[in-house]
C-alpha positions in Angstrom: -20.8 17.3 -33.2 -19.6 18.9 -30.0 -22.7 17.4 -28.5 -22.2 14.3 -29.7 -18.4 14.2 -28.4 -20.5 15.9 -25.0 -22.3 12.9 -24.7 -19.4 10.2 -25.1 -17.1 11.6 -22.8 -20.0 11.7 -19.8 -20.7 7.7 -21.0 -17.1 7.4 -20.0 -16.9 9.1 -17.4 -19.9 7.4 -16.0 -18.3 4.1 -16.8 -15.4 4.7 -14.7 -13.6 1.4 -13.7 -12.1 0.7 -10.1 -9.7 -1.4 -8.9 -10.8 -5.4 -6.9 -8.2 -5.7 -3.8 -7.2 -9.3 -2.1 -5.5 -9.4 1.3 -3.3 -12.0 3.0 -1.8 -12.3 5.9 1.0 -14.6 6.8 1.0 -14.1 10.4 0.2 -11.0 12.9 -3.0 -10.2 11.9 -3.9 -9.2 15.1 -1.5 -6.7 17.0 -1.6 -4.8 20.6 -0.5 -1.0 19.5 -0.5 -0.2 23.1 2.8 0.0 24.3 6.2 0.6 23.0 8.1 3.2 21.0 7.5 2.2 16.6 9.8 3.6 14.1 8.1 4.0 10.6 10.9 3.1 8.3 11.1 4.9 4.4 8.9 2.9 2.6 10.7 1.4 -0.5 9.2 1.3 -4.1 9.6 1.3 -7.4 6.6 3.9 -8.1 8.4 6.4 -9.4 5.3 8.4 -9.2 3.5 8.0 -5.5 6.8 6.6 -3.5 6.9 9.9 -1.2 3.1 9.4 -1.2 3.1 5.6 0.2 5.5 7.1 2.8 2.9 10.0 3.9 0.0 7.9 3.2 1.9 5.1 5.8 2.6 7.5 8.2 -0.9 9.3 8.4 -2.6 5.5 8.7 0.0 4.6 11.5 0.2 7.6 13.3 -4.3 7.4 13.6 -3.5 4.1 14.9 -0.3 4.5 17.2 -0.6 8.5 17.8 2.8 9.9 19.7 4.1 6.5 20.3 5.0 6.8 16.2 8.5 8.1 15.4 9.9 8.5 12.1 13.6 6.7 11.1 14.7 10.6 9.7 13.9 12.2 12.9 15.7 9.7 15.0 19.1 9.8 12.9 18.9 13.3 13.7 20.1 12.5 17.1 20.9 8.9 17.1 23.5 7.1 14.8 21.0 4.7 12.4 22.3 3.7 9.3 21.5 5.8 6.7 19.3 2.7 5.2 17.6 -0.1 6.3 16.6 -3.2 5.0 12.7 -4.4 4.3 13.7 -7.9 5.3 15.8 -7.4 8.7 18.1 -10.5 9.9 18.2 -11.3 14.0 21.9 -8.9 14.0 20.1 -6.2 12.0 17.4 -6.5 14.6 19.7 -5.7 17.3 21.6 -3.6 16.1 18.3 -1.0 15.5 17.4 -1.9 19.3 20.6 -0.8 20.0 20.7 2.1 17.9 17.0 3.1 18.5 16.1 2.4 21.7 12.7 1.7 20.1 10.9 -1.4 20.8 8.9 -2.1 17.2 9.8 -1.1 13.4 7.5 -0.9 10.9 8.7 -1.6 7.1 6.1 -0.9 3.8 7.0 -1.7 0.2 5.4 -1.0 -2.7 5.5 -3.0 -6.0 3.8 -1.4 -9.1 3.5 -5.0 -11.6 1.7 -4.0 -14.6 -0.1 -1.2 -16.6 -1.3 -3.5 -18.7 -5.1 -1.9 -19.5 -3.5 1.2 -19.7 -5.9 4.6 -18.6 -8.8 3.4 -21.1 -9.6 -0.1 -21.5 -12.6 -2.0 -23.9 -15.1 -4.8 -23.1 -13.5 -6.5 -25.9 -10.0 -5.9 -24.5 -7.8 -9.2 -23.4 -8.9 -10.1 -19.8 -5.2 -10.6 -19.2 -4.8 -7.3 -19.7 -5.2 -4.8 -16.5 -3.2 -2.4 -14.0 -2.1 -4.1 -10.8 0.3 -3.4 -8.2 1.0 -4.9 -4.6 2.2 -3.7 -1.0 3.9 -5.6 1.8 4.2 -4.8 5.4 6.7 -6.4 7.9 6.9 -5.3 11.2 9.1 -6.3 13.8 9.8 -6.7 17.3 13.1 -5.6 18.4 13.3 -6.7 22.0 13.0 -10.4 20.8 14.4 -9.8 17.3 11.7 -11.3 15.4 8.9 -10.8 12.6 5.2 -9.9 14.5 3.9 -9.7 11.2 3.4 -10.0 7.6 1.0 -9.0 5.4 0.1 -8.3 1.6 -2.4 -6.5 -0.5 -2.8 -6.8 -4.4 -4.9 -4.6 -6.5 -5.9 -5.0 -9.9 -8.8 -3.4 -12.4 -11.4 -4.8 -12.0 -12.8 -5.6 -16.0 -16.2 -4.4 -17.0 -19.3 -6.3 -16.2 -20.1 -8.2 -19.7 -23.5 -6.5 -21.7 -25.9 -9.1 -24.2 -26.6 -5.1 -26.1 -23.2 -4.2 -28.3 -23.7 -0.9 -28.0 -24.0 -0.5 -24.0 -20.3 -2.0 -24.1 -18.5 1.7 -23.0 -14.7 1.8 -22.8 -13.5 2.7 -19.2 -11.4 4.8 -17.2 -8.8 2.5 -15.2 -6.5 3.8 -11.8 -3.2 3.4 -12.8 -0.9 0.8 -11.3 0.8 3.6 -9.2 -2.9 4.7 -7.5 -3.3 1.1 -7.2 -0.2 0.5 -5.4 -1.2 3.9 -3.3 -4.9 3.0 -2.4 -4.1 -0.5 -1.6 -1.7 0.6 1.0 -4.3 2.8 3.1 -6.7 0.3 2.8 -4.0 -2.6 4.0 -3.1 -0.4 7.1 -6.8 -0.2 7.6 -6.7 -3.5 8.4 -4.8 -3.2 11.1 -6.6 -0.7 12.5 -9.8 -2.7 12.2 -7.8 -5.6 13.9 -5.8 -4.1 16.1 -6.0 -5.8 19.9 -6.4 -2.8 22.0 -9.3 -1.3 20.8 
């Protein structure tokens, strides 16, 4: 019996599922890193398990990209007076006002979005195919000088459902990310992008 239950959970483990990610961006796909000072704003969510870790995982991804020219909004209210929050969408006065305030030239804004848990940790090749984990993250950053939007981009992640088998019994249940890694991995790999495209290579 033990070897039996042995046996199943390496089939499920084996059968592990992953996640299918889709990327869009509205405009600034391509950015010059090279100059200016960028603020990181707190990234906003409503993951109430990896929020802090979209923030680090944000910062680690821009800071390969931007190095020393990278300042977070937490250090810089520790000697400036910034609001204590700031919008993800940012108006032309809200603009100024953080050029003001800053005396940073670029801000960087991420948000999260966990949508569904639909599929749940284990799902079944017989399961509904509307059924699955997904989750989304924006960026918007901005240029300050000129108070407008340099760019705008999205990633959304979802399970991707198991590959359909003519033999009943090779059907295996599998192990889904949750929503919140989802929301997590799509972010590194969304700031990757940028990375990938950035201008001053």
């Amino acid at each position: 019996m033990k070897k039996l239950f042995l046996i199943f959970i390496l089939s499920v483990v084996c059968s592990c599922g992953g996640a299918k990610y889709s990327y869009t961006f509205d405009t600034g796909k391509q950015l010059d890193f090279s100059e200016g000072k960028w603020i990181l704003n707190s990234t906003k969510s409503n993951s109430t398990v990896f929020d802090t870790e979209l923030y680090q995982a944000s910062l680690k991804g821009f800071k390969k990209i931007l190095g020393d020219s990278l300042l977070e909004m937490d250090d810089l209210r520790s000697s400036k007076l910034v609001a204590p929050k700031i919008s993800f969408n940012l108006s032309n006065s809200d603009l100024k006002q953080l050029r003001n305030d800053t005396d940073c030239d670029f801000i960087i804004n991420v948000g999260g979005n966990v949508i569904s848990d639909g599929a749940g940790t284990l799902s079944f090749p017989d399961q509904d195919n509307f059924s699955s984990n997904r989750a989304a993250v924006s960026i918007a950053i901005y240029d300050l000088n000129v108070g407008t939007l340099i760019s705008s981009s999205q990633v959304y992640g979802k399970t991707s459902t198991q590959a359909a088998s003519f033999n009943e019994d090779d059907k295996l249940p599998t192990i889904n990310p949750s929503s919140h890694m989802i929301m997590l991995a799509g972010g590194k790999k969304l700031i990757r992008k940028y990375e990938k495209n950035r201008l001053d290579k």
